[in-house]
PDB file with one MODEL, atoms N, CA, C and O in Angstrom:
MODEL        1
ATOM      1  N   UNK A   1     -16.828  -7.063  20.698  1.00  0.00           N
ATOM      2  CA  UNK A   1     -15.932  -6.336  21.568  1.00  0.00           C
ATOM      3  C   UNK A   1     -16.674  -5.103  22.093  1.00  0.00           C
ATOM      4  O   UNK A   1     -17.096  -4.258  21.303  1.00  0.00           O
ATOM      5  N   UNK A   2     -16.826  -4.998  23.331  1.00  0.00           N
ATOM      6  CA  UNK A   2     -17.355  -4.030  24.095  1.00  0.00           C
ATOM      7  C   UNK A   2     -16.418  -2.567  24.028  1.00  0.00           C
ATOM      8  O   UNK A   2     -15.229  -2.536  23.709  1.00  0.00           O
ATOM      9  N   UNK A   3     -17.073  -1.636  24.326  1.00  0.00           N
ATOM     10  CA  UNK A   3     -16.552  -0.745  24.535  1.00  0.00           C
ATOM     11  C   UNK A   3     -14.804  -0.402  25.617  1.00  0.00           C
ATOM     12  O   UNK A   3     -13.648   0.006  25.505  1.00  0.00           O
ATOM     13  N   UNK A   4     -15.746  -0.916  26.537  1.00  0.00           N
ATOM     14  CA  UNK A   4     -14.350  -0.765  27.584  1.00  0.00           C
ATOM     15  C   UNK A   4     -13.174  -1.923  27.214  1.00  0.00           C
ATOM     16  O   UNK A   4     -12.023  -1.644  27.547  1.00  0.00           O
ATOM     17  N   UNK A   5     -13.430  -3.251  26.517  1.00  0.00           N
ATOM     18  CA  UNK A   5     -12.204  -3.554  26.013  1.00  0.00           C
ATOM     19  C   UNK A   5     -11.598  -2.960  24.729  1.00  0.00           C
ATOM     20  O   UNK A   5     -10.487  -3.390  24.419  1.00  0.00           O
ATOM     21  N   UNK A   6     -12.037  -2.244  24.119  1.00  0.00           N
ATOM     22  CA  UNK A   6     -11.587  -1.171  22.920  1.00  0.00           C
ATOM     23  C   UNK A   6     -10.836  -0.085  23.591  1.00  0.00           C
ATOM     24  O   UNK A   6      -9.907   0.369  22.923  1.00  0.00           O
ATOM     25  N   UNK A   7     -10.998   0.350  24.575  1.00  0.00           N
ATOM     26  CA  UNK A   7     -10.586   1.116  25.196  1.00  0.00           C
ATOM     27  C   UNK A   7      -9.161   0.642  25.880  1.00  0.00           C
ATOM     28  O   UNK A   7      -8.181   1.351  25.648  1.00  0.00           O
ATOM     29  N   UNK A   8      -9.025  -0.347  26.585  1.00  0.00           N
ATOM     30  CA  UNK A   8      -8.051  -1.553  27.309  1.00  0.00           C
ATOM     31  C   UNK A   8      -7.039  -1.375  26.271  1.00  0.00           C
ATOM     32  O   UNK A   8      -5.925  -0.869  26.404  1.00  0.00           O
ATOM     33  N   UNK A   9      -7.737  -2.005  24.904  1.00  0.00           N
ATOM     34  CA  UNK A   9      -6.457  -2.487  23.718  1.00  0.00           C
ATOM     35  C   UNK A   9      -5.848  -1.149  23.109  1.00  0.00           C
ATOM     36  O   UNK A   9      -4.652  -1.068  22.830  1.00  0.00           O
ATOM     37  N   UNK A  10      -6.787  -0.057  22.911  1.00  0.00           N
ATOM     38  CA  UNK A  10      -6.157   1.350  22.575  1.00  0.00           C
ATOM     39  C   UNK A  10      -4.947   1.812  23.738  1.00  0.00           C
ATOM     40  O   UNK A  10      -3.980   2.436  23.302  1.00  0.00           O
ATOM     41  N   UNK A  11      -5.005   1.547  24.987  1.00  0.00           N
ATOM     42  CA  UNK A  11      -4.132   2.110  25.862  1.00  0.00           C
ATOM     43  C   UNK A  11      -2.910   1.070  25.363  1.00  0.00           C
ATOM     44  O   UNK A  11      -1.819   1.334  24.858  1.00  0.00           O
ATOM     45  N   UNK A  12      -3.498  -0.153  25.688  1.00  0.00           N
ATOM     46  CA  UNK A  12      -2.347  -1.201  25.857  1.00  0.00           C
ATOM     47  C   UNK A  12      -1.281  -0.615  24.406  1.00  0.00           C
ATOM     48  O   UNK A  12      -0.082  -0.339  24.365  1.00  0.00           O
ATOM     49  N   UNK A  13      -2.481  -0.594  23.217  1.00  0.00           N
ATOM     50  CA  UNK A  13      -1.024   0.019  22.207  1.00  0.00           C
ATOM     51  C   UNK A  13      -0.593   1.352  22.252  1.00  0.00           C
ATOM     52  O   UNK A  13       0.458   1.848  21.847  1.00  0.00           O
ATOM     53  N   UNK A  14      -1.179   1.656  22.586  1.00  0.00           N
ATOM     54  CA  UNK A  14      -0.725   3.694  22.351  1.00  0.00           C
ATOM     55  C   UNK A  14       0.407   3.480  23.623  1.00  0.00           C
ATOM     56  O   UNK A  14       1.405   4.194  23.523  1.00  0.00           O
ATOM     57  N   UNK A  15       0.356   2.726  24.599  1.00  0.00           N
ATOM     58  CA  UNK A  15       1.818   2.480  25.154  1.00  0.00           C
ATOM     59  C   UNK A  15       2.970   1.772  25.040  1.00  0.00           C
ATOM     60  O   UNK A  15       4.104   1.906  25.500  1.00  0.00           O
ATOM     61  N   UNK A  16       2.485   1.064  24.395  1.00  0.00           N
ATOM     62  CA  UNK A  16       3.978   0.062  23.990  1.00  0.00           C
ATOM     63  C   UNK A  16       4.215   1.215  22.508  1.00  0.00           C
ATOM     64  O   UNK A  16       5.258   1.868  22.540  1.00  0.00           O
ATOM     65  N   UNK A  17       3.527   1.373  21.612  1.00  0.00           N
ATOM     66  CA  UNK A  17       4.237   2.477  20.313  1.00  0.00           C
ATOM     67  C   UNK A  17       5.026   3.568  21.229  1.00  0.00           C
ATOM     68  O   UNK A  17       6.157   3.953  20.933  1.00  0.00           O
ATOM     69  N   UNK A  18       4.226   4.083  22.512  1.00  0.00           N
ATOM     70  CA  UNK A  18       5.002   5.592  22.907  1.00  0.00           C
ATOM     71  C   UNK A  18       5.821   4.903  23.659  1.00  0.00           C
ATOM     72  O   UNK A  18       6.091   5.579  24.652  1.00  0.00           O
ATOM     73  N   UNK A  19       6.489   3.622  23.676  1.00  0.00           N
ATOM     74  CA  UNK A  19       7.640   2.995  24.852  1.00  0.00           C
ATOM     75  C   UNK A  19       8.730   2.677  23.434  1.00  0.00           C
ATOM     76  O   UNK A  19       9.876   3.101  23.580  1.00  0.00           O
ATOM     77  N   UNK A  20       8.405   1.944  22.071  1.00  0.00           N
ATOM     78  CA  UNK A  20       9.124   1.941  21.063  1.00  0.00           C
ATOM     79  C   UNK A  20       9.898   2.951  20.720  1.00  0.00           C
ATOM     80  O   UNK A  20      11.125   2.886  20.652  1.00  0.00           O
ATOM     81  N   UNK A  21       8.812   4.517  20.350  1.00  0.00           N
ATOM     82  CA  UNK A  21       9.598   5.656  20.079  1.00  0.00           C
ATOM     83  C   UNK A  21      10.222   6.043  21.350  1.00  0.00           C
ATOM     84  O   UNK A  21      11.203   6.746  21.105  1.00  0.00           O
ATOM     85  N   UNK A  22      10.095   5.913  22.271  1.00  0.00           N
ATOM     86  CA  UNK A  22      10.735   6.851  23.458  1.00  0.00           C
ATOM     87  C   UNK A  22      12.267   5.900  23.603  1.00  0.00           C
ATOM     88  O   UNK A  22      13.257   6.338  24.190  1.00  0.00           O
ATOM     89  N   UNK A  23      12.204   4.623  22.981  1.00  0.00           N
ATOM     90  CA  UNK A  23      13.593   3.754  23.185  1.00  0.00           C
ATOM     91  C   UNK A  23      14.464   3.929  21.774  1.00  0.00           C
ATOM     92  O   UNK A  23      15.634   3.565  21.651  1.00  0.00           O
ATOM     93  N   UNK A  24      13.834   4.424  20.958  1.00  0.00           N
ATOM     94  CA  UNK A  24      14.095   4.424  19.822  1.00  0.00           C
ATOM     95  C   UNK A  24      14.811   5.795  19.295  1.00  0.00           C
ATOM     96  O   UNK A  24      15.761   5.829  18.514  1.00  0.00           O
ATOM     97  N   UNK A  25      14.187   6.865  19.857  1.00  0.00           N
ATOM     98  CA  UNK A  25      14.763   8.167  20.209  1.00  0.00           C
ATOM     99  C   UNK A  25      15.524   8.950  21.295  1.00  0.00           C
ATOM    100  O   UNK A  25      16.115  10.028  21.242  1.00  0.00           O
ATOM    101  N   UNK A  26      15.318   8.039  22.335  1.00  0.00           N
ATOM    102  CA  UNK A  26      15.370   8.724  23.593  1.00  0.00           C
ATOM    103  C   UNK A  26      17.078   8.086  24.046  1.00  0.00           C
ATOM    104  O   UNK A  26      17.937   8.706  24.673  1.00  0.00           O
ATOM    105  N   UNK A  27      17.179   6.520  23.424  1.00  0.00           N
ATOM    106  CA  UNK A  27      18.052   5.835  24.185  1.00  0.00           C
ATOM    107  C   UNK A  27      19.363   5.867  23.243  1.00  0.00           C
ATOM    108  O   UNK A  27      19.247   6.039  22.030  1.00  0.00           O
ATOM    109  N   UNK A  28      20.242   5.744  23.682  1.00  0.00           N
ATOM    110  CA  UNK A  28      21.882   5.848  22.577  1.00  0.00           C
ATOM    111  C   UNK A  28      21.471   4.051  21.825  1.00  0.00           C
ATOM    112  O   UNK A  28      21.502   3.893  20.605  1.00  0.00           O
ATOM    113  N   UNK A  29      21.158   3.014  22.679  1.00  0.00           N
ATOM    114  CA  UNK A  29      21.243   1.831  22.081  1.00  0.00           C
ATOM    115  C   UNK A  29      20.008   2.034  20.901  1.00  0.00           C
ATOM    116  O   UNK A  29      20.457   1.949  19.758  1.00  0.00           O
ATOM    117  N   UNK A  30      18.694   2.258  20.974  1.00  0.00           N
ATOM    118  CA  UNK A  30      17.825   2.811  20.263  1.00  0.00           C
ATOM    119  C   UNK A  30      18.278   3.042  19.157  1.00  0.00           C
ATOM    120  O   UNK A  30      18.197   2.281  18.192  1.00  0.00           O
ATOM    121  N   UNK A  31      19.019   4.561  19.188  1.00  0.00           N
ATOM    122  CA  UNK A  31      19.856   5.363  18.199  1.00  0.00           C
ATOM    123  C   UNK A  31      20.834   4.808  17.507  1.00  0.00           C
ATOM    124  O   UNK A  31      21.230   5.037  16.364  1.00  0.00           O
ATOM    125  N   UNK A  32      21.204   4.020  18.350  1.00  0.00           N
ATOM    126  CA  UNK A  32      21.640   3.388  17.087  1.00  0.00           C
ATOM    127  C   UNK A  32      21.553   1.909  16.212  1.00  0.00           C
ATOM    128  O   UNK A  32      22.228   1.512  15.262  1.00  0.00           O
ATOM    129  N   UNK A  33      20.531   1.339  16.887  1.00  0.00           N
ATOM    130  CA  UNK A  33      19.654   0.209  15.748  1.00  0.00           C
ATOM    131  C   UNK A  33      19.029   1.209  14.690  1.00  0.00           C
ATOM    132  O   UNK A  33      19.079   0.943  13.489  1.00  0.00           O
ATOM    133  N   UNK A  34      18.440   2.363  15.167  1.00  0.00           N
ATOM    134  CA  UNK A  34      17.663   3.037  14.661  1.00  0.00           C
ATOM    135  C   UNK A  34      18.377   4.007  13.292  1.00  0.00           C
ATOM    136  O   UNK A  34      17.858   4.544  12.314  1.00  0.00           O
ATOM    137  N   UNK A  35      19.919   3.907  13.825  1.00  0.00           N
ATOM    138  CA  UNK A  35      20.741   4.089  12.322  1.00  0.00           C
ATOM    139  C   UNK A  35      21.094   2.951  11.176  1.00  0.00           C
ATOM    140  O   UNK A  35      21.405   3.151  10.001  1.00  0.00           O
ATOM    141  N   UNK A  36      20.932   1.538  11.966  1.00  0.00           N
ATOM    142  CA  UNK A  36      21.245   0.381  11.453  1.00  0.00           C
ATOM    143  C   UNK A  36      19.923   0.209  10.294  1.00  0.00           C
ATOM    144  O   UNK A  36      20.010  -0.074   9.099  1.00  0.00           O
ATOM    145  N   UNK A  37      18.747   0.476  11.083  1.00  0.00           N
ATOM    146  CA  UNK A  37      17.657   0.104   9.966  1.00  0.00           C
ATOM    147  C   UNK A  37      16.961   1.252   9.183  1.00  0.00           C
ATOM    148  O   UNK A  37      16.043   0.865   8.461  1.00  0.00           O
ATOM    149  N   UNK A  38      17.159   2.303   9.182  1.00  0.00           N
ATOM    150  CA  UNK A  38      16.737   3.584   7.869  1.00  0.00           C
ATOM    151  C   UNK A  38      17.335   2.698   7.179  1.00  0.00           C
ATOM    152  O   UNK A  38      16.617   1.704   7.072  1.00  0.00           O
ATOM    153  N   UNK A  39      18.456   2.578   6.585  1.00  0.00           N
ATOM    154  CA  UNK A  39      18.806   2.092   5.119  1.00  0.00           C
ATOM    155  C   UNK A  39      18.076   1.305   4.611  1.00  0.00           C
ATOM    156  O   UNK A  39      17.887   1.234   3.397  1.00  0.00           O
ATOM    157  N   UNK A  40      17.376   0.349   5.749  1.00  0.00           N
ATOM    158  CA  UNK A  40      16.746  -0.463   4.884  1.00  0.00           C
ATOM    159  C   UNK A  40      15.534   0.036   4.757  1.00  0.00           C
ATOM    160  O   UNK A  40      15.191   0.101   3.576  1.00  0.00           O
ATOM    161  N   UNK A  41      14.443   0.562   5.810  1.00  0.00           N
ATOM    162  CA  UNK A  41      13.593   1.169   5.474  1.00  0.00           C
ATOM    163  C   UNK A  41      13.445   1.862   4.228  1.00  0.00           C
ATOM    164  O   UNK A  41      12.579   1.653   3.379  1.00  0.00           O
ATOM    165  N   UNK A  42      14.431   2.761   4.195  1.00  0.00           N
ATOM    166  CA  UNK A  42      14.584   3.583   2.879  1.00  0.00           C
ATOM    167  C   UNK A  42      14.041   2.680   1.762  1.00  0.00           C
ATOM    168  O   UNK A  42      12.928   2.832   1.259  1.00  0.00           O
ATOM    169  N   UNK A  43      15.076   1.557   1.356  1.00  0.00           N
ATOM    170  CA  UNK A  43      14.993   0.823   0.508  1.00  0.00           C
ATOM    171  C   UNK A  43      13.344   0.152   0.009  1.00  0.00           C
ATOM    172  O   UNK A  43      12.649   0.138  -1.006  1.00  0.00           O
ATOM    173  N   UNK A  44      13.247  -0.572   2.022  1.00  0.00           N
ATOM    174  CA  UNK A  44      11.993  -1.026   0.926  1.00  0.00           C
ATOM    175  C   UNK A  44      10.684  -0.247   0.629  1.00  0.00           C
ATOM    176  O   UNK A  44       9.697  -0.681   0.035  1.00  0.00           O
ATOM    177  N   UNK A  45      10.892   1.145   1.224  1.00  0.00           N
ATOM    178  CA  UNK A  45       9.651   2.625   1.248  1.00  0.00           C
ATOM    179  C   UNK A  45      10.029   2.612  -0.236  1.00  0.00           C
ATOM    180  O   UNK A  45       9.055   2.717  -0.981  1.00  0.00           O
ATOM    181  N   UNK A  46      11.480   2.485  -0.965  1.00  0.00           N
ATOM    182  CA  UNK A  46      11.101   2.519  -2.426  1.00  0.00           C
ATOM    183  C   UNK A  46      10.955   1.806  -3.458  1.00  0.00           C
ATOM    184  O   UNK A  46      10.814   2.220  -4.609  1.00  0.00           O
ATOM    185  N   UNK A  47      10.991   0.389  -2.989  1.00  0.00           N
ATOM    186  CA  UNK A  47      10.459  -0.546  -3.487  1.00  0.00           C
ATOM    187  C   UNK A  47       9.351  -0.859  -3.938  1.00  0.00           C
ATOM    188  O   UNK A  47       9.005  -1.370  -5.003  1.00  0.00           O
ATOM    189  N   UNK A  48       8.561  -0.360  -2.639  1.00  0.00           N
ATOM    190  CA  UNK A  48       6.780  -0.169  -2.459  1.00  0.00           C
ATOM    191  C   UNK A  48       6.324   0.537  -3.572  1.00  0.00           C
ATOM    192  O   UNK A  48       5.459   0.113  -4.339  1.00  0.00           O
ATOM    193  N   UNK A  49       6.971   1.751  -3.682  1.00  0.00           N
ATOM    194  CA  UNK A  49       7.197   3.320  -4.422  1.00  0.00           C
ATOM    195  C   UNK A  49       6.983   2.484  -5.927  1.00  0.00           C
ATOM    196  O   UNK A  49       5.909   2.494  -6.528  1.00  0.00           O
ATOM    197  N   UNK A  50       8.218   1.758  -6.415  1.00  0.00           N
ATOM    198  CA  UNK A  50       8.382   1.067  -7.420  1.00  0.00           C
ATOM    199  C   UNK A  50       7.173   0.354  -8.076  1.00  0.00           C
ATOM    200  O   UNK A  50       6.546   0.509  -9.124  1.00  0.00           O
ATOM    201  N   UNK A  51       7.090  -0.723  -6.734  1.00  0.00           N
ATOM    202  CA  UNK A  51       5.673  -1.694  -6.602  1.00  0.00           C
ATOM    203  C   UNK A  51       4.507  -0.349  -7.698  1.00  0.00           C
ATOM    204  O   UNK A  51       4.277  -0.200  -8.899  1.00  0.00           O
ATOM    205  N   UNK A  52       4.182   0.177  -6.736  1.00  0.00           N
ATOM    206  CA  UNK A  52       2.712   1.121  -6.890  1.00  0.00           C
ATOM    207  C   UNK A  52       2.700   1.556  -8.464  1.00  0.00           C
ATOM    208  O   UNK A  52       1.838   1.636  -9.338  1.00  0.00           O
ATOM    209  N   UNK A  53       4.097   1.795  -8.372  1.00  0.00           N
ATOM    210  CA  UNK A  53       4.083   2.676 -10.128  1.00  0.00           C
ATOM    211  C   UNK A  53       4.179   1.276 -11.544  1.00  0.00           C
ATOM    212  O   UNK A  53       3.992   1.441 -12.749  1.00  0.00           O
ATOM    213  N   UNK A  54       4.552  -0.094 -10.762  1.00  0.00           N
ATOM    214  CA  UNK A  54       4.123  -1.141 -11.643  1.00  0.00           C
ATOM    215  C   UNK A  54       2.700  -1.231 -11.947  1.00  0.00           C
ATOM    216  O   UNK A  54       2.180  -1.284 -13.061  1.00  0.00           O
ATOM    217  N   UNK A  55       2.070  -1.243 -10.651  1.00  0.00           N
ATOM    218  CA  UNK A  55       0.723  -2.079 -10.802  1.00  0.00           C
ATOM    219  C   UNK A  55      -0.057  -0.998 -11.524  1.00  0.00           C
ATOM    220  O   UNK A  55      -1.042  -1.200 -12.235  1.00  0.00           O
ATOM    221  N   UNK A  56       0.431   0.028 -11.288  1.00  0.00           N
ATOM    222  CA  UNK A  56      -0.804   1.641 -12.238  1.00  0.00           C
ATOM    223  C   UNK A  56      -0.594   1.412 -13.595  1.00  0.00           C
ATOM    224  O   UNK A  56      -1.534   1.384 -14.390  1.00  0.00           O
ATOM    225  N   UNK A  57       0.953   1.189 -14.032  1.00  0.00           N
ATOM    226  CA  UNK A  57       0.783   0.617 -15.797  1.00  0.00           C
ATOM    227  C   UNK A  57       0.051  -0.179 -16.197  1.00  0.00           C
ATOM    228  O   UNK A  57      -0.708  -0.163 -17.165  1.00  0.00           O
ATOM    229  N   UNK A  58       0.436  -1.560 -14.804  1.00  0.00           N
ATOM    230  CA  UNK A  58      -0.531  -2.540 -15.285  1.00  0.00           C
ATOM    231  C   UNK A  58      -1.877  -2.251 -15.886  1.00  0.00           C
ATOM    232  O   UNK A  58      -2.404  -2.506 -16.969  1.00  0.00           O
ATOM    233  N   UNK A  59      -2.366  -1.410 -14.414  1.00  0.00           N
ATOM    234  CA  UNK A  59      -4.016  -1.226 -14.449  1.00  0.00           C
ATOM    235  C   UNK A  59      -4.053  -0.271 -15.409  1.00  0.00           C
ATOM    236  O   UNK A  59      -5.200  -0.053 -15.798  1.00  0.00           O
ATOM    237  N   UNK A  60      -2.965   0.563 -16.082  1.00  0.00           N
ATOM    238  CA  UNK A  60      -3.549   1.258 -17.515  1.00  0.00           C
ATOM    239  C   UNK A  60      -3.630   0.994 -18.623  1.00  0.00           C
ATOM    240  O   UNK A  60      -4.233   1.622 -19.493  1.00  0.00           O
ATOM    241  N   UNK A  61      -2.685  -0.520 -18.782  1.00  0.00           N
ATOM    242  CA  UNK A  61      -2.559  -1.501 -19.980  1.00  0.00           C
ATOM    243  C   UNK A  61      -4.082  -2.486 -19.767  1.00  0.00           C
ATOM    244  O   UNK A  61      -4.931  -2.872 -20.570  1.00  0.00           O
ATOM    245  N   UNK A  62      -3.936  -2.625 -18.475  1.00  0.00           N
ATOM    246  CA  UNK A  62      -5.283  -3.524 -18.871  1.00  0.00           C
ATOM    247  C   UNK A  62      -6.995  -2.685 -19.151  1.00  0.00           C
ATOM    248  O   UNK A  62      -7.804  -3.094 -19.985  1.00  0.00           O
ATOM    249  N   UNK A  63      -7.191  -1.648 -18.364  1.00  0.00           N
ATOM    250  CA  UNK A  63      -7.805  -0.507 -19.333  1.00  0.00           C
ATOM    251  C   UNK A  63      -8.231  -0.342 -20.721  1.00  0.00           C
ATOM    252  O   UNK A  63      -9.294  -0.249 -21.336  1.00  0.00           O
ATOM    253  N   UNK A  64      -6.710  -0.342 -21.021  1.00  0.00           N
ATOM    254  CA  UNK A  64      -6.850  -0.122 -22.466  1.00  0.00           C
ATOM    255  C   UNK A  64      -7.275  -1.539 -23.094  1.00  0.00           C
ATOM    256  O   UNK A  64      -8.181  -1.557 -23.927  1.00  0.00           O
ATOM    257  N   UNK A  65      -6.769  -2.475 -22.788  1.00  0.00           N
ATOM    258  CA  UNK A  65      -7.577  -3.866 -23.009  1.00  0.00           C
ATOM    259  C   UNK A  65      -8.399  -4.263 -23.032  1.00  0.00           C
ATOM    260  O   UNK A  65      -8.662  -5.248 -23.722  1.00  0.00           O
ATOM    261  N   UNK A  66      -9.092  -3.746 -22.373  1.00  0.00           N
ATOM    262  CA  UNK A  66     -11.091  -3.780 -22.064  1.00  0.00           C
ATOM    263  C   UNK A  66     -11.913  -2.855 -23.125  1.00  0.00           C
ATOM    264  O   UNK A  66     -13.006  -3.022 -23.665  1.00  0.00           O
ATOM    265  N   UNK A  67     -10.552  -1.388 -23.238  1.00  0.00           N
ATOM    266  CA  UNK A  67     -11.626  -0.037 -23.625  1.00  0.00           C
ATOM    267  C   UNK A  67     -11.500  -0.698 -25.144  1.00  0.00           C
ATOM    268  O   UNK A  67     -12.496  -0.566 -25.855  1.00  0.00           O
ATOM    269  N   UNK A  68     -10.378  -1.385 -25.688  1.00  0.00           N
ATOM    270  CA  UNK A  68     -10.394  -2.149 -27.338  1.00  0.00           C
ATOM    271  C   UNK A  68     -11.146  -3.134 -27.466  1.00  0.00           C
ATOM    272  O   UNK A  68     -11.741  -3.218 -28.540  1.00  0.00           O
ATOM    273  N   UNK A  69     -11.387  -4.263 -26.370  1.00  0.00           N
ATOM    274  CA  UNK A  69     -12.045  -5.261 -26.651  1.00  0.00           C
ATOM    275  C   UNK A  69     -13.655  -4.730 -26.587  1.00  0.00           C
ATOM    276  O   UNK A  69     -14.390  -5.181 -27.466  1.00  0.00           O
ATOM    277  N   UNK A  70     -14.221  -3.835 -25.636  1.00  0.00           N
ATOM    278  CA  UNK A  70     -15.178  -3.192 -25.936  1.00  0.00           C
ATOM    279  C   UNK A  70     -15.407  -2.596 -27.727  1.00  0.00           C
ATOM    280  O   UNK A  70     -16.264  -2.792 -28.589  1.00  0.00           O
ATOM    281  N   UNK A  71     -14.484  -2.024 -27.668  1.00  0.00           N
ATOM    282  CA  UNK A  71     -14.771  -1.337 -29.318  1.00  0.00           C
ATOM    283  C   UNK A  71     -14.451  -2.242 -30.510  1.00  0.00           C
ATOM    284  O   UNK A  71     -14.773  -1.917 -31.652  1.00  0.00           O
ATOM    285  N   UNK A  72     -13.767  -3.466 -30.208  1.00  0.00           N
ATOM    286  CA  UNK A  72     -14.691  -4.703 -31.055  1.00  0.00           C
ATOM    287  C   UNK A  72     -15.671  -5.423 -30.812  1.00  0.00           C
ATOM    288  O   UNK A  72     -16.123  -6.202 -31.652  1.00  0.00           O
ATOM    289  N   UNK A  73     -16.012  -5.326 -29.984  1.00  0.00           N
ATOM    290  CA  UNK A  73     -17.306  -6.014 -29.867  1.00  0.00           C
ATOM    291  C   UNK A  73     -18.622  -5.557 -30.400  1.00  0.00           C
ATOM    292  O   UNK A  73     -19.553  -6.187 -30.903  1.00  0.00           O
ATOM    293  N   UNK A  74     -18.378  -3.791 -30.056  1.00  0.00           N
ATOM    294  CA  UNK A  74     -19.322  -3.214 -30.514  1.00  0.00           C
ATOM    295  C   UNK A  74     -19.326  -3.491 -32.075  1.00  0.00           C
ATOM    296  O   UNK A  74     -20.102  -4.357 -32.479  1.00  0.00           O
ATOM    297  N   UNK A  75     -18.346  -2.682 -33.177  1.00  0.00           N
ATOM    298  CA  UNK A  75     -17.725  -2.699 -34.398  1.00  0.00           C
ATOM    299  C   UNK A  75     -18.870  -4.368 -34.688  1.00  0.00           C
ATOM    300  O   UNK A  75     -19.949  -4.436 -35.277  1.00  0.00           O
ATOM    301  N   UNK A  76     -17.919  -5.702 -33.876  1.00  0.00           N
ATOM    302  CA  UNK A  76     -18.635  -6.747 -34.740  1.00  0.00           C
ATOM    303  C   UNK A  76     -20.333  -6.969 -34.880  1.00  0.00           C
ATOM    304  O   UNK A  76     -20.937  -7.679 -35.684  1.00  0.00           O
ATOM    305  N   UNK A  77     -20.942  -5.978 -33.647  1.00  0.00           N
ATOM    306  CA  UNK A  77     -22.347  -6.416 -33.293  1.00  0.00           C
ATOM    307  C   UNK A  77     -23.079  -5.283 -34.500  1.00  0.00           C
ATOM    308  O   UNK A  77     -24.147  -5.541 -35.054  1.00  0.00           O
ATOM    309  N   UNK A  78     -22.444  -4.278 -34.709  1.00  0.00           N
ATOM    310  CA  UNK A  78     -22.817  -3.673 -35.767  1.00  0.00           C
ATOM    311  C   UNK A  78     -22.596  -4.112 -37.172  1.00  0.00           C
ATOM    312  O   UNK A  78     -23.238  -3.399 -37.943  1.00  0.00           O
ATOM    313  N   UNK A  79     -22.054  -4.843 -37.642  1.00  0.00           N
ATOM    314  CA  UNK A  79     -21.639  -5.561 -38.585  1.00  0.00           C
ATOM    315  C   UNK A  79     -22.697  -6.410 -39.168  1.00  0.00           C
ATOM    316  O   UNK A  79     -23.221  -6.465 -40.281  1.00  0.00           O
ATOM    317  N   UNK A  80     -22.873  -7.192 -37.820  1.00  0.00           N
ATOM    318  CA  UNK A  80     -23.915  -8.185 -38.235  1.00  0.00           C
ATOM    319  C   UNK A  80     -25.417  -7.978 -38.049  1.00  0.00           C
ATOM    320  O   UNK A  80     -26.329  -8.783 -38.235  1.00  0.00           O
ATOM    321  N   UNK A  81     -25.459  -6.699 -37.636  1.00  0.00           N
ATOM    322  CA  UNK A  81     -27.350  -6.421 -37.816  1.00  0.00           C
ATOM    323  C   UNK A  81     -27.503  -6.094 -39.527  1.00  0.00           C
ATOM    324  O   UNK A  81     -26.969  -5.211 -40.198  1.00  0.00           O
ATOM    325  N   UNK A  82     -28.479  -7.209 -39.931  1.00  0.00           N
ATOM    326  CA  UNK A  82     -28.770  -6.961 -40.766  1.00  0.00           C
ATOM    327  C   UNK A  82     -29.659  -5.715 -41.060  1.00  0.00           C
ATOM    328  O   UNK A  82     -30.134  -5.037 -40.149  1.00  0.00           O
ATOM    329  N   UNK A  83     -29.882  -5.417 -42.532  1.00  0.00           N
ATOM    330  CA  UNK A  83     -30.477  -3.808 -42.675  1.00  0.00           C
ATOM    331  C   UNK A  83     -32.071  -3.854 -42.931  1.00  0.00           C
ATOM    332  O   UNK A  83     -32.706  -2.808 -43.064  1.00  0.00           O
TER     333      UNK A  83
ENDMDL
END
């Protein structure tokens, strides 16, 4: 992709987003889909929220899963060197 079509596709969106918000804010019909869907937005912005704070336990349970299985491994490799 050349320059000047990077340029083409940046306009083409930076106008349809500033034609979304300008219908979305600007217009009574807008205003009010735009009351119809926060609720749900809301919802699934805290779902996500939810999501994120699952997968960080995850990734701190499994952490700790590695940082133990590391410290048996070591423990058994010391075990078995003879003296």
């Amino acid at each position: 992709m050349n320059e000047q079509s990077q340029v083409y596709a940046a306009t083409v969106v930076g106008s349809l987003l500033g034609a979304v918000a300008g219908y979305l804010f600007f217009t009574d019909a807008g205003r009010t889909l735009r009351r119809r869907i926060e609720p749900s937005l809301e919802d699934f912005a805290r779902e996500i929220l939810h999501f994120r704070s699952t997968v960080s336990r995850a990734r701190g349970i499994a952490s700790e899963g590695w940082r133990l299985m590391d410290e048996l491994g070591s423990e058994s490799s010391r075990q078995q060197k003879p003296f």
